[in-house]
Each structure stands twice: as structure tokens, then as C-alpha cells.
C-alpha positions as CSV (number, residue, x, y, z in Angstrom):
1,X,-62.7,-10.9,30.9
2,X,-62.7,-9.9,27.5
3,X,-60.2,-7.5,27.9
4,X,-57.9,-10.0,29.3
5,X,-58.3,-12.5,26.8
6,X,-57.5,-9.8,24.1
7,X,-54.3,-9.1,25.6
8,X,-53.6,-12.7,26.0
9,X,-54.2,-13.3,22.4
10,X,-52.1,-10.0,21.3
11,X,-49.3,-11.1,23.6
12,X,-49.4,-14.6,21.7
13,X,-49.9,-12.9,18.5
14,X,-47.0,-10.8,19.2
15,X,-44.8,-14.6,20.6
16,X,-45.8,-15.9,17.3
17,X,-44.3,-13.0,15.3
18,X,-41.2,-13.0,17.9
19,X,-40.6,-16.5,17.1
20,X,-40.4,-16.1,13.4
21,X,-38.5,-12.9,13.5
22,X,-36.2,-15.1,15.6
23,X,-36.4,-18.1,13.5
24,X,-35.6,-15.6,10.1
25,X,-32.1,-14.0,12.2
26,X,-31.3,-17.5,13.2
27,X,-31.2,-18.7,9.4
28,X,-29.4,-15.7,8.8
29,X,-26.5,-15.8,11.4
30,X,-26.1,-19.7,9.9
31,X,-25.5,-18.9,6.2
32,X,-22.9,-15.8,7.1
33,X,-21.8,-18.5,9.3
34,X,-21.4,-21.5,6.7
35,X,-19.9,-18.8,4.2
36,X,-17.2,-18.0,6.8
37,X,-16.4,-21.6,6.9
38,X,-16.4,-22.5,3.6
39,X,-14.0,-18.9,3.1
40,X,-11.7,-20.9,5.9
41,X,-11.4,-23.7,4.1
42,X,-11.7,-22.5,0.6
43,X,-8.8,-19.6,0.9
44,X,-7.0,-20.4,4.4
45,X,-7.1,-24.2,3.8
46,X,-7.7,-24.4,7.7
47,X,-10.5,-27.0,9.7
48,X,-12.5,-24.6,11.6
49,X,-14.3,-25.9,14.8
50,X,-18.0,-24.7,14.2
51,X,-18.3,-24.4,17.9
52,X,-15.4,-22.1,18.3
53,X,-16.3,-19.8,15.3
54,X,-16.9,-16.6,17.4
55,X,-13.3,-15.5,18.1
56,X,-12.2,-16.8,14.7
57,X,-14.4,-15.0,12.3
58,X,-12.7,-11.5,12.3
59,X,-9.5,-12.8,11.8
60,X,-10.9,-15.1,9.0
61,X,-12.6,-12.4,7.5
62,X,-9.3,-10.3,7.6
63,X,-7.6,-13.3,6.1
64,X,-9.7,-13.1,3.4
65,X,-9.6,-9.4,2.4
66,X,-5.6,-10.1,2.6
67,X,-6.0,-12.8,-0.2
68,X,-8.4,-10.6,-2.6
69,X,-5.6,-7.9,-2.1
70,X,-3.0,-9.9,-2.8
71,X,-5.1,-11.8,-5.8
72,X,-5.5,-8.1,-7.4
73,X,-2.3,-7.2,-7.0
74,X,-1.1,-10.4,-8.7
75,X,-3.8,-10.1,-11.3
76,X,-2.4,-6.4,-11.6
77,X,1.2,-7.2,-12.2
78,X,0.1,-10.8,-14.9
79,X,-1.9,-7.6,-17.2
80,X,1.2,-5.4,-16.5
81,X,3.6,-8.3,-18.6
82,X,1.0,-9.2,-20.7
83,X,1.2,-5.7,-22.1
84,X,5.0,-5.4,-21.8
85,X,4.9,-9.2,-24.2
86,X,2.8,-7.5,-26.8
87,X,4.8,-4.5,-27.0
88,X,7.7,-6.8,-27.5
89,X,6.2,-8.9,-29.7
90,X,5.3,-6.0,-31.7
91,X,9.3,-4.8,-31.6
92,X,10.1,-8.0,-33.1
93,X,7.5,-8.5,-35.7
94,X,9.1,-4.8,-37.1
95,X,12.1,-5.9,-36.3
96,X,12.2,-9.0,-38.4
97,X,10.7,-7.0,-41.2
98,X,14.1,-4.5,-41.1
99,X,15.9,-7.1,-41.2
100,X,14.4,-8.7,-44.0
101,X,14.4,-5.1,-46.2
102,X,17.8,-5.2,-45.6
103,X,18.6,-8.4,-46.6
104,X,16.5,-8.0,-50.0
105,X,18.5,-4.5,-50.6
106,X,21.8,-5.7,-50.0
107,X,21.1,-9.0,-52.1
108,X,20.6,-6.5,-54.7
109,X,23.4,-4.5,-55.0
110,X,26.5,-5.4,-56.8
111,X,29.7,-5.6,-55.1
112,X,32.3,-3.8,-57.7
113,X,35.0,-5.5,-58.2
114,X,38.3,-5.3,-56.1
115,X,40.2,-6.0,-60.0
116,X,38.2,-5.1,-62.4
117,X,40.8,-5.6,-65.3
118,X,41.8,-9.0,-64.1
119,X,40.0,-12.4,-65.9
120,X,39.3,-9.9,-68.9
């Protein structure tokens, strides 16, 4: 009798540990699940049934990993202009100082005189 009542109590142990293990993967599989959702709405702007996520989630997920490609790209191609706007800016900042070197030096030369006999 002993015996048997040891394995009963291992087998309940062993129930007791099941049923948290499944408890833990249960809580699991709900988060990635709620984070799929909120991806859904937050990205694809779409009302997901929660009952129908099963054939839904890959194509979410693929969805998503579209969008971060696409947001890198874009993100890619704003640092890309940014750049080509400071070079420019730069080109006109030395620009604007030629110009103004120029206009000092010609200021300061003195345009002879087409008659210089005349009004003498």
C-alpha cells in the first residue's frame, strides 16, 4: 500500500508541476498573442478577430517586417538629403563669401577714365 500511495502522490506531484508548466506556456502564448494584435493595429491599422488569430499571425508578422524595411529604407534615404542639405549649405555659405570678396575688390578699384583730358 505504501508503494501505491507513493506513486499516487508522485503522479500528483508531477499533475501539479504539469499544471504550472501549462499555466507558464499559456501566459506565454497570450502576450506574443496581444503583441501581434496590438502590431495589427498599431502598423496595419486593421481589427483583428482574437478568435481567428491563428491563420492571421504569419501574414501579420510579415506585414510588419515589410514596414520596418520600408521605415529603414525611408529613414535611409531622409540621412541621405540631410547630408546632401549640409553640403549645400556649406556651398553657399563659401559661396556668399566669394561673392562678397569680390564685391569689396571691385569697389576698390578705380575705373580710369574713358576721357581723361575732358572737365580739366
Amino acid at each position: 500500500m505504501a508503494v501505491q500511495i507513493g506513486r499516487w502522490m508522485a503522479h500528483g506531484h508531477l499533475g501539479i508541476r504539469r499544471a504550472q508548466h501549462n499555466e507558464m506556456e499559456r501566459r506565454r502564448r497570450d502576450k506574443i498573442n496581444n503583441r501581434i494584435i496590438t502590431f495589427s493595429k498599431i502598423i496595419l491599422d486593421c481589427n483583428m478577430d482574437s478568435t481567428k488569430t491563428g491563420a492571421k499571425k504569419g501574414g501579420i508578422l510579415s506585414k510588419v517586417c515589410d514596414y520596418f524595411w520600408e521605415l529603414r529604407q525611408n529613414n535611409q534615404r531622409l540621412q541621405d538629403h540631410f547630408k546632401e542639405m549640409l553640403r549645400v549649405q556649406a556651398d553657399n555659405r563659401l559661396l556668399k563669401q566669394q561673392v562678397h570678396t569680390y564685391t569689396v575688390h571691385s569697389e576698390s578699384i578705380q575705373t580710369p577714365s574713358l576721357f581723361p583730358h575732358f572737365g580739366t
